[in-house]
PAMARSE-676736 format. One record per residue (C-alpha): residue number from 0; residue in one letter; x, y, z. Coordinates in steps of 0.25 Angstrom, whole numbers, plus 5000, padded with zeros to 4 digits. Each point is the difference from the previous one (the first is absolute). Layout:
// residues N
+------+------+------+-------+------+
! resi ! resn ! east ! north !   up !
+------+------+------+-------+------+
!  NUM !    A !    X !     Y !    Z !
...
+------+------+------+-------+------+
//
This chain:
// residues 361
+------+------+------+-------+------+
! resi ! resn ! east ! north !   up !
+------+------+------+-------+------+
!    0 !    X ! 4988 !  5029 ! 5145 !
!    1 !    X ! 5013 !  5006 ! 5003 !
!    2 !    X ! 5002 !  5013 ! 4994 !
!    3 !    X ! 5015 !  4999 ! 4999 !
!    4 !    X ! 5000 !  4988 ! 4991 !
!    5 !    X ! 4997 !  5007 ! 4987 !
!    6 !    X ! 5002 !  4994 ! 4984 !
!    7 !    X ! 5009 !  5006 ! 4992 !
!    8 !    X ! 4994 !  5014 ! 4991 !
!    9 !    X ! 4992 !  4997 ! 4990 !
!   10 !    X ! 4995 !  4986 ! 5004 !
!   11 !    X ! 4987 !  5002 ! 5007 !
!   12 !    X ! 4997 !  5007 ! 4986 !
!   13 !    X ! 4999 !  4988 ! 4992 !
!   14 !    X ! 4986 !  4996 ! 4998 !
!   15 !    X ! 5000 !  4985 ! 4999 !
!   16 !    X ! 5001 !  4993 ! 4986 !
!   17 !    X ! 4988 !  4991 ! 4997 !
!   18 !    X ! 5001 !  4990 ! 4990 !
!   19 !    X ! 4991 !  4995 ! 4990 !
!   20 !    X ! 4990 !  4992 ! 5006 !
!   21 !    X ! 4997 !  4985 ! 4999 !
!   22 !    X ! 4987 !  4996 ! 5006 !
!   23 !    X ! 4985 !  5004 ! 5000 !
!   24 !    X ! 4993 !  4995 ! 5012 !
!   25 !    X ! 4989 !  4993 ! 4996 !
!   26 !    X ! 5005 !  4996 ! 4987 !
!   27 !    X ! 5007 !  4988 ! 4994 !
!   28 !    X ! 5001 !  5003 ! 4987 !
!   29 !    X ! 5009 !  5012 ! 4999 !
!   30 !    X ! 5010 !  5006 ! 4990 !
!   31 !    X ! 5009 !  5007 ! 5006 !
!   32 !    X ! 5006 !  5012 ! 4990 !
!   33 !    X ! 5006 !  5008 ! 5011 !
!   34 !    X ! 5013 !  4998 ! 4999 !
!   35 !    X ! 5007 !  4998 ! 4987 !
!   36 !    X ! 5004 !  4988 ! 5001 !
!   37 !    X ! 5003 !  4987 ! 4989 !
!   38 !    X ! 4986 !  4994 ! 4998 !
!   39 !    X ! 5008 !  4988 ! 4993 !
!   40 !    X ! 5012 !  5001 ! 5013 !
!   41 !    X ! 5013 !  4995 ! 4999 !
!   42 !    X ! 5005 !  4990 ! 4988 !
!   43 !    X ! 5000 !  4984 ! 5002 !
!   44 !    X ! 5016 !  4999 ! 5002 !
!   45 !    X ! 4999 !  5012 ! 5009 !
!   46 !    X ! 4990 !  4994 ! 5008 !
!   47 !    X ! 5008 !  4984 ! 5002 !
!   48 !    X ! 5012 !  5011 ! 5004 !
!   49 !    X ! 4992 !  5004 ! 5011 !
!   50 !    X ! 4994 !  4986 ! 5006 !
!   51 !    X ! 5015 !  4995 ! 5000 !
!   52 !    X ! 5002 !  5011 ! 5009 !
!   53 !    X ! 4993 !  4992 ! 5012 !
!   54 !    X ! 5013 !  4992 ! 5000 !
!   55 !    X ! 5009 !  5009 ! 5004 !
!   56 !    X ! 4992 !  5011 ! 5010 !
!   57 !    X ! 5010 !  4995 ! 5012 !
!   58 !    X ! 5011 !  5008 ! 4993 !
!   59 !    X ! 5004 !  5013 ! 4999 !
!   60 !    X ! 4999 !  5007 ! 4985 !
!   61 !    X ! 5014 !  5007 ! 4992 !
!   62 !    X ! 5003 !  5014 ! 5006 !
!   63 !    X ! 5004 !  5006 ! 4985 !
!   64 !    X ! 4988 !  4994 ! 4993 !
!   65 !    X ! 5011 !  4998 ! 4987 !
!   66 !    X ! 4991 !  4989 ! 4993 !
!   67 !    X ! 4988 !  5009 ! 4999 !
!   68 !    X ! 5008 !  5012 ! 4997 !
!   69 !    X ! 5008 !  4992 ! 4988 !
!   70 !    X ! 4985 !  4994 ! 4996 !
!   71 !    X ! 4995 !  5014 ! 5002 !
!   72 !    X ! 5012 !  5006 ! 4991 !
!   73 !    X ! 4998 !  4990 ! 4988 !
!   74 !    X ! 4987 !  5002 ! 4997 !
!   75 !    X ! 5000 !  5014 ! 5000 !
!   76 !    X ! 5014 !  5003 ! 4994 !
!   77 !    X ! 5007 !  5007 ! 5014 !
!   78 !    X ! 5012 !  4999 ! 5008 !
!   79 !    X ! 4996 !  4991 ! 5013 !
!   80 !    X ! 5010 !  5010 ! 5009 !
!   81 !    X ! 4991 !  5010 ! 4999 !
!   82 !    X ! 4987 !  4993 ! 5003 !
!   83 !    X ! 4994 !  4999 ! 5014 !
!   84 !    X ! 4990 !  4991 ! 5005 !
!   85 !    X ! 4989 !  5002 ! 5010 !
!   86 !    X ! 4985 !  4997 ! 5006 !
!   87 !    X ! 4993 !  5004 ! 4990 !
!   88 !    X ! 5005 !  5013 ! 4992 !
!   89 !    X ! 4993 !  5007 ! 5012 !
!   90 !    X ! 5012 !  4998 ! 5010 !
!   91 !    X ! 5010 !  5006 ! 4987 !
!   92 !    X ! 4991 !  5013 ! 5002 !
!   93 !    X ! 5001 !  4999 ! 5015 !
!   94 !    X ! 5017 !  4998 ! 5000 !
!   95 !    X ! 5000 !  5012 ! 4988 !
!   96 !    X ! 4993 !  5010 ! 5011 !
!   97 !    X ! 5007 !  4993 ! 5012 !
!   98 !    X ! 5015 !  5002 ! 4992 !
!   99 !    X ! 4996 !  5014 ! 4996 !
!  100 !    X ! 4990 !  5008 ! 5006 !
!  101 !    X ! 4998 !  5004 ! 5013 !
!  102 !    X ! 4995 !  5012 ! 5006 !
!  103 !    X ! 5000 !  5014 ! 4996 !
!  104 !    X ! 5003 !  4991 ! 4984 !
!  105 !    X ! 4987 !  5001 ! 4991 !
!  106 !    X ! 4994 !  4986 ! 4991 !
!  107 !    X ! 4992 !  5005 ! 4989 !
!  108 !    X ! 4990 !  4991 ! 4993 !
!  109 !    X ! 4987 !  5003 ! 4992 !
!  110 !    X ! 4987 !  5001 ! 5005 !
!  111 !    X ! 4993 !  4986 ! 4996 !
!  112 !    X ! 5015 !  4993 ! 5003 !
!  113 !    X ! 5000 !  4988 ! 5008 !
!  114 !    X ! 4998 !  5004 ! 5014 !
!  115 !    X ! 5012 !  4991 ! 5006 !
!  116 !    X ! 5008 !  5013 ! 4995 !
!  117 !    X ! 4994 !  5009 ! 5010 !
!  118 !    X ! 4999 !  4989 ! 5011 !
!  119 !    X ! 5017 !  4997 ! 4998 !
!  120 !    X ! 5002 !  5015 ! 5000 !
!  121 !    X ! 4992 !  5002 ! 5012 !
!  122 !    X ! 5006 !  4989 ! 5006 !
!  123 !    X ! 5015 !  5006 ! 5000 !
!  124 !    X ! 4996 !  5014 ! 5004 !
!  125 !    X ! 5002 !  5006 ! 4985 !
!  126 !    X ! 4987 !  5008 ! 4996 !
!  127 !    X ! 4993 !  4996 ! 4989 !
!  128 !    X ! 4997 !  5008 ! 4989 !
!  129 !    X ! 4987 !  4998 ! 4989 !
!  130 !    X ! 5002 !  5006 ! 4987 !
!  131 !    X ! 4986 !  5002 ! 4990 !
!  132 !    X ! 5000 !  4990 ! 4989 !
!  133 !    X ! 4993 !  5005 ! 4985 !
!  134 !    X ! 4989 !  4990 ! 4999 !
!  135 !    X ! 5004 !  4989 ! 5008 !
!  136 !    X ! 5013 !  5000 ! 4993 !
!  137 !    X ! 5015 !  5003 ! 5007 !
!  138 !    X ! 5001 !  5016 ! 4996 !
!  139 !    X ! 5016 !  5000 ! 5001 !
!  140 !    X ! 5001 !  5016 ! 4998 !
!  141 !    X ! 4990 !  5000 ! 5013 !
!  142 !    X ! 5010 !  4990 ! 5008 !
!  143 !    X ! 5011 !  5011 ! 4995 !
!  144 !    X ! 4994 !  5010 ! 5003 !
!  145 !    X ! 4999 !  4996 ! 5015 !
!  146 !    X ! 5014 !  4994 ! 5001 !
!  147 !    X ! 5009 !  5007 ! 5012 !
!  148 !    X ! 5013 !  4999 ! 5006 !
!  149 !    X ! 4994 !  4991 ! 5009 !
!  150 !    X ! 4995 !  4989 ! 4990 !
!  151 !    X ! 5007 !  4989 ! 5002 !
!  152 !    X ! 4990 !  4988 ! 4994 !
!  153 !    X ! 4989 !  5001 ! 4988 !
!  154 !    X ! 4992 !  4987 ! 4998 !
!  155 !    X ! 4991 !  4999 ! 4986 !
!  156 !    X ! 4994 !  4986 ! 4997 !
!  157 !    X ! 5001 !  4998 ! 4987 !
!  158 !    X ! 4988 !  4995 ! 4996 !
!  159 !    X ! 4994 !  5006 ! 5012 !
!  160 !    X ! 4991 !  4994 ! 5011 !
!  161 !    X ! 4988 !  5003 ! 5001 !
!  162 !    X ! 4998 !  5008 ! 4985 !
!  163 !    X ! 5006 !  4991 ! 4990 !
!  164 !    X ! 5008 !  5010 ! 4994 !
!  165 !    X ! 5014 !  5002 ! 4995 !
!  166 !    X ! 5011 !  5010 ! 4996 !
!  167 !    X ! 5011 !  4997 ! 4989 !
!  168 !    X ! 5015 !  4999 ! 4999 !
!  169 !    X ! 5001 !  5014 ! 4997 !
!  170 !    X ! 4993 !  5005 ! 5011 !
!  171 !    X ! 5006 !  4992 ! 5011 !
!  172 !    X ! 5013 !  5004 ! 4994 !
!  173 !    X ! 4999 !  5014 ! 5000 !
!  174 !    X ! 4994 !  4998 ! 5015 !
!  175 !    X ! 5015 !  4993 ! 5003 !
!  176 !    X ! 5007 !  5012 ! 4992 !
!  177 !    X ! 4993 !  5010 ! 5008 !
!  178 !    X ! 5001 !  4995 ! 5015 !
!  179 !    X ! 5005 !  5008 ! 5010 !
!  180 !    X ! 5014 !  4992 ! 5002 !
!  181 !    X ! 4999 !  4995 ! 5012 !
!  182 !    X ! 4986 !  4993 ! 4996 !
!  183 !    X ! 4998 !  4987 ! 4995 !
!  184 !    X ! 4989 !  4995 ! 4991 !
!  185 !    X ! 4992 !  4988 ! 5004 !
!  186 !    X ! 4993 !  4991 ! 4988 !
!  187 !    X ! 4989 !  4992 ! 5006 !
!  188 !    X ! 4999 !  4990 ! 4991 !
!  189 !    X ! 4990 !  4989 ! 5006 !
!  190 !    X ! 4992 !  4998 ! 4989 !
!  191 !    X ! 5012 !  5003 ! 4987 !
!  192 !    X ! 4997 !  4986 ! 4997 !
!  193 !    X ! 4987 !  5002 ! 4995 !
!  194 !    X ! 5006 !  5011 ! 4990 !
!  195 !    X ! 5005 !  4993 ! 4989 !
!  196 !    X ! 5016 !  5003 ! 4996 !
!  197 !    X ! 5001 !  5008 ! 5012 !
!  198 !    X ! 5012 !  5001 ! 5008 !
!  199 !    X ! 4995 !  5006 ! 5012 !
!  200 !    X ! 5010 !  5011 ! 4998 !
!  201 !    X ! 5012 !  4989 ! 4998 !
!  202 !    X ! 5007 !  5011 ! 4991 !
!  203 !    X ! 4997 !  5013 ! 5006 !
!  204 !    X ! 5008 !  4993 ! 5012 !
!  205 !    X ! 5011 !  4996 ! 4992 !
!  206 !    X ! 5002 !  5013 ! 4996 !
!  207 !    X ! 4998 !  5008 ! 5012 !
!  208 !    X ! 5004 !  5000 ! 5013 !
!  209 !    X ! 4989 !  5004 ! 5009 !
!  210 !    X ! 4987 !  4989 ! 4994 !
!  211 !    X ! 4997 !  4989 ! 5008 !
!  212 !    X ! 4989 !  4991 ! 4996 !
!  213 !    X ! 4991 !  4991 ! 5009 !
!  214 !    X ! 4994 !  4986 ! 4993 !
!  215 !    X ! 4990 !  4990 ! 5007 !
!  216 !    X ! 4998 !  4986 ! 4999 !
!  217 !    X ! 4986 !  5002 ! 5007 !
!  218 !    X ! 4992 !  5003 ! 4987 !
!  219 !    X ! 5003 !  4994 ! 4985 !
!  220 !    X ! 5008 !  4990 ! 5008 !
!  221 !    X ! 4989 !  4995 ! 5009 !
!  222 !    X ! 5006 !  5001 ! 5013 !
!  223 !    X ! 4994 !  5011 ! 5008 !
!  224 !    X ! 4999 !  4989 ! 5012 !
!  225 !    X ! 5016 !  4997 ! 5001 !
!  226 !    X ! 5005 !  5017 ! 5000 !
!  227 !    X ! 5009 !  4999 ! 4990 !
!  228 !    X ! 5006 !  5012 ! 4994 !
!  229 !    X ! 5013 !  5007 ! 4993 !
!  230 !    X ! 5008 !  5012 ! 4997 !
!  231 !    X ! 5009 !  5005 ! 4990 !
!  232 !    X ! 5010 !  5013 ! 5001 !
!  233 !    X ! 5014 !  5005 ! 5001 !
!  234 !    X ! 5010 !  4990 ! 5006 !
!  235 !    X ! 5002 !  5012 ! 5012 !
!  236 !    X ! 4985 !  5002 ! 5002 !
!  237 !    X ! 4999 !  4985 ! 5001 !
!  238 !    X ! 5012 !  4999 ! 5010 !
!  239 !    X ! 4992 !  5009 ! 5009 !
!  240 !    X ! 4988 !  4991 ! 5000 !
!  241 !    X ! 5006 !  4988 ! 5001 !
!  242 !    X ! 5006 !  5006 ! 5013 !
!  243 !    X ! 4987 !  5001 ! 5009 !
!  244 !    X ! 4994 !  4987 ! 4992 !
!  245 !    X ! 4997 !  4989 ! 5010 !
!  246 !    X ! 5008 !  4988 ! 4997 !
!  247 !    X ! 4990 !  4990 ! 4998 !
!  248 !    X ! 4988 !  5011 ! 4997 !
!  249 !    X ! 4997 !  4987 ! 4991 !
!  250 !    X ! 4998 !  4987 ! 5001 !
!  251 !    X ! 5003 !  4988 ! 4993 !
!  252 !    X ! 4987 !  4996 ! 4993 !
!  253 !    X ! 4999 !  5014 ! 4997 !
!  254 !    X ! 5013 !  5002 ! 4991 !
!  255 !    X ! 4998 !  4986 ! 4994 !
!  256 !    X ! 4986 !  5004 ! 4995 !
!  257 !    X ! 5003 !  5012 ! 4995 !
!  258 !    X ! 5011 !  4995 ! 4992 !
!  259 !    X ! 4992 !  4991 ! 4995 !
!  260 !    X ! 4991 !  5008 ! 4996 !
!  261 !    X ! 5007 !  5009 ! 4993 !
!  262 !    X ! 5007 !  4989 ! 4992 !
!  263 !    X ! 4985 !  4999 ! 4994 !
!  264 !    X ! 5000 !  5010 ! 4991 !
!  265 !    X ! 4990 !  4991 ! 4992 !
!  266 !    X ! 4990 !  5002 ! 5010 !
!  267 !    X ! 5001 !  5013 ! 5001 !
!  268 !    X ! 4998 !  5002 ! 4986 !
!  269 !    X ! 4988 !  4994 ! 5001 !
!  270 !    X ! 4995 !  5008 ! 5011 !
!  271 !    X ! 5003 !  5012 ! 4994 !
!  272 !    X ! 4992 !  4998 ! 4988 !
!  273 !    X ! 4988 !  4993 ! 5006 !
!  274 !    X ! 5000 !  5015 ! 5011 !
!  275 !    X ! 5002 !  5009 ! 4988 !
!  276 !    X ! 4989 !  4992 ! 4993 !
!  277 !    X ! 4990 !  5000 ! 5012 !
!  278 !    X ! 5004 !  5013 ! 5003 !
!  279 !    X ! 4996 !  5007 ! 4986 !
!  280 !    X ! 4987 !  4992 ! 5000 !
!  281 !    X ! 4996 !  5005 ! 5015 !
!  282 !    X ! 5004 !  5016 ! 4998 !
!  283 !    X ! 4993 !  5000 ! 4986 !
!  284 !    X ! 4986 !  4992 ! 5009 !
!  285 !    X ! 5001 !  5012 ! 5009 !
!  286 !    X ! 5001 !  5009 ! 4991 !
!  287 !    X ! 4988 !  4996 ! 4993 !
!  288 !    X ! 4993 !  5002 ! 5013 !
!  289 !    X ! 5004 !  5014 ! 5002 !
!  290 !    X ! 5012 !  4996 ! 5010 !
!  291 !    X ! 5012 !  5006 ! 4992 !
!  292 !    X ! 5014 !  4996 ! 5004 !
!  293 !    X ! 5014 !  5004 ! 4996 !
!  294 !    X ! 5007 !  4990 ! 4990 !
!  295 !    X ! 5007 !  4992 ! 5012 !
!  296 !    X ! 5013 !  4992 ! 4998 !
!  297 !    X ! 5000 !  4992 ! 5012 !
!  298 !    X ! 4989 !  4989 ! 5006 !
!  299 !    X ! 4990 !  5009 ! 5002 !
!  300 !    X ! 4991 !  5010 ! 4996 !
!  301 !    X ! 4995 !  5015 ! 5009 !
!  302 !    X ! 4985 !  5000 ! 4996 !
!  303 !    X ! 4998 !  5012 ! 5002 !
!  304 !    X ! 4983 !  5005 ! 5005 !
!  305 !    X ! 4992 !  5012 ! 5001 !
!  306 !    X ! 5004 !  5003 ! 5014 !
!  307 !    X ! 5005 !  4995 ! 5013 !
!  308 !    X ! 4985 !  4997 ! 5001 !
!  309 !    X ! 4998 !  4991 ! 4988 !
!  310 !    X ! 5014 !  4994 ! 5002 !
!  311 !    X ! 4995 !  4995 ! 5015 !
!  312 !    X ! 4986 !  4994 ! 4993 !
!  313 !    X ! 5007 !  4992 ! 4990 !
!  314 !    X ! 5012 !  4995 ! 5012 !
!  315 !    X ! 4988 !  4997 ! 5008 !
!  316 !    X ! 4992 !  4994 ! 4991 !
!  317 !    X ! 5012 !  4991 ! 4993 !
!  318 !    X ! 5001 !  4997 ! 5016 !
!  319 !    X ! 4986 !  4993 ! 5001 !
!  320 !    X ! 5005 !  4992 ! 4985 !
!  321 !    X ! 5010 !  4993 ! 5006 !
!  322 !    X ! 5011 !  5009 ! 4994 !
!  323 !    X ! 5013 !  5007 ! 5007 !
!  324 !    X ! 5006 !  5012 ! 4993 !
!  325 !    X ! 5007 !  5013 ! 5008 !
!  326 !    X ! 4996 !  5012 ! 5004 !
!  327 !    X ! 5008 !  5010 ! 4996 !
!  328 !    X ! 4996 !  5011 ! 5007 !
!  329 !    X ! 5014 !  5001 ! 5010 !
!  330 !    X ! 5007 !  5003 ! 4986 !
!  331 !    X ! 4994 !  5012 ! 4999 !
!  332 !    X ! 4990 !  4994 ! 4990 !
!  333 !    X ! 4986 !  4998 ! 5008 !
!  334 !    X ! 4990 !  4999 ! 4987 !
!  335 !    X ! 5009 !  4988 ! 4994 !
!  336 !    X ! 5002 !  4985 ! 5001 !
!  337 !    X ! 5013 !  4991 ! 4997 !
!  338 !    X ! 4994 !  4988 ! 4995 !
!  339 !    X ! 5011 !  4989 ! 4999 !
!  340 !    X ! 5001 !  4994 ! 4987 !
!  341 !    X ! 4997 !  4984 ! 5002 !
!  342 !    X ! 4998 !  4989 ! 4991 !
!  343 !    X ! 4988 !  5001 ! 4990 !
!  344 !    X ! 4990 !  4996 ! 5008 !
!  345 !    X ! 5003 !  5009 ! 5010 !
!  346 !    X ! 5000 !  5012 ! 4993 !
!  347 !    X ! 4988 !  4998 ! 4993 !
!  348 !    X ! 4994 !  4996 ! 5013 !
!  349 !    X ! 5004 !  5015 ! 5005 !
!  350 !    X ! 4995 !  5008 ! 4988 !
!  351 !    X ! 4986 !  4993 ! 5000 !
!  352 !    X ! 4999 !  5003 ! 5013 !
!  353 !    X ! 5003 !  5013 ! 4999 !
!  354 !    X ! 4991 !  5001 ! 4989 !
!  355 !    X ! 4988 !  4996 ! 5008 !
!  356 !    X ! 5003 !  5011 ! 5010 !
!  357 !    X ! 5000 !  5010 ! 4989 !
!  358 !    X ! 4987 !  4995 ! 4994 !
!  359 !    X ! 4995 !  5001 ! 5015 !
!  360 !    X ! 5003 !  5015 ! 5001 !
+------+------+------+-------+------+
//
């Protein structure tokens, strides 16, 4: 190899994301729980939006993506000027970091946050900086306590992935009062749509401005297959990001199906009852068990074992069922699980499996 032909700092540090996986070998019955995805998947309009997609692949999409950011904008009451649109909310964080950090600037996130915050730090050159959370919830007097002159991003998700948990309106707020001035606040909110009467921080950006917020179409929406995501913030911070955005970084099918599917509210509604339903039933099922979680707000529950030990049993053993869920260790939380919260059947699938392996023990 030659010697001279180096990356850029920071990029040989990044420890390659895994994803949740799909398939057992050996197995044909699987469920996969891995990945917190839509068990029921994208509505019945959104999904004839798609298929009429195979009839215009020979030309190129929009460059300003204006009907999914005026569909985007209805629904949730914004101002479609300050809404940018990318692969999956995933390439918002990787423009934030790309637009402002770079090296010698620090990206503070928490330490059970999603780990694309630290890759996209990494990636840039900017350090990344792990602050403590108070059990598995966002501490926002530890994340200002290790603010710096050098801080330029702070990414929460809000309800955090892989924990469950959540801050309120008064906590994020005083966390954008009390920024240093040259940072800006970062609201993840892939799975706000799970929260009922949540905003995703809609307001706190209204009234501020250094908040941006990052939504998905990959989990309520059903569409983790199509990377479909948005972000909402000041009209200047969106400027910026729109600046190093690739023209067509989305295609056709891609911004008629999520508009489509975010017209469907009626579905979503539906989904978000039938998760908040399941997911009551499958923490209180553990629980029993002697598997404790935290009261989760998302689509999926941390069962929390014993130790890394009995955590690795149970994964293995869930494994040998026919059942996917994640190990959680690379969040800093080896002796836990994040089971996926599917449909009925699913679910109560995983807890008598898990049952079995406590009785075994």
């Amino acid at each position: 190899m030659n010697d001279a032909i180096r990356p850029q700092p920071g990029i040989l540090d990044i420890a390659l994301y895994q994803g949740g996986q799909s398939h057992l070998p050996g197995q044909s019955n699987v469920v996969k729980l891995s990945s917190n995805e839509n068990p029921f998947g994208p509505g019945e309009r959104t999904k004839e939006v798609f298929l009429r997609a195979v009839h215009s692949l020979h030309r190129y999409p929009g460059t300003d993506h204006a009907s999914l950011r005026q569909a985007i904008a209805e629904v949730h009451g914004l101002d479609a000027g300050r809404i940018i649109c990318g692969a999956g909310s995933d390439e918002i964080i990787t423009f934030l970091c790309q637009a402002y950090a770079g090296p010698g600037d620090e990206v503070i996130h928490t330490e059970h946050g999603f780990l694309m915050y630290r890759i996209s730090a990494l990636a840039v050159g900017a350090t990344p900086v792990v602050v403590p959370e108070r059990e598995r919830t966002t501490d926002v007097d530890a994340i200002l306590a290790a603010c710096s002159p050098r801080t330029k991003l702070v990414f929460i998700a809000n309800p955090n992935n892989p924990t469950g948990t959540m801050i309120g309106a008064k906590d994020m707020a005083r966390l954008a009062e009390r920024l240093p001035a040259q940072a800006i606040l970062v609201l993840d909110g892939a799975y706000a749509e799970y929260v009922e009467a949540y905003d995703g921080g809609k307001a706190l950006i209204e009234a501020r401005d250094n908040v941006v917020m990052t939504r998905t179409f990959s989990k309520i929406y059903g569409l983790g297959g199509l990377r479909i995501g948005w972000g909402y913030g000041p009209q200047p911070i969106i400027d910026v990001l729109t600046r190093i955005r690739g023209p067509f970084n989305l295609s056709t099918a891609q911004l008629d199906t999520a508009e489509a599917a975010v017209r469907d509210q009626d579905h979503v509604a539906r989904c978000r009852a039938e998760n908040a339903r399941m997911r009551v039933w499958l923490a209180e099922a553990l629980a029993e068990m002697g598997v404790p979680s935290d009261v989760s707000m998302a689509n999926f529950v941390l069962a929390r074992f014993a130790d890394a030990a009995e955590a690795e049993g149970c994964d293995a053993y869930l494994r040998s069922q026919g059942l996917i869920v994640r190990q959680v260790a690379g969040y800093n939380l080896p002796h836990c699980l994040r089971i996926t919260v599917g449909d009925e059947s699913s679910c109560r699938r995983v807890a008598h499996a898990v049952a079995q392996f406590k009785g075994q023990r």
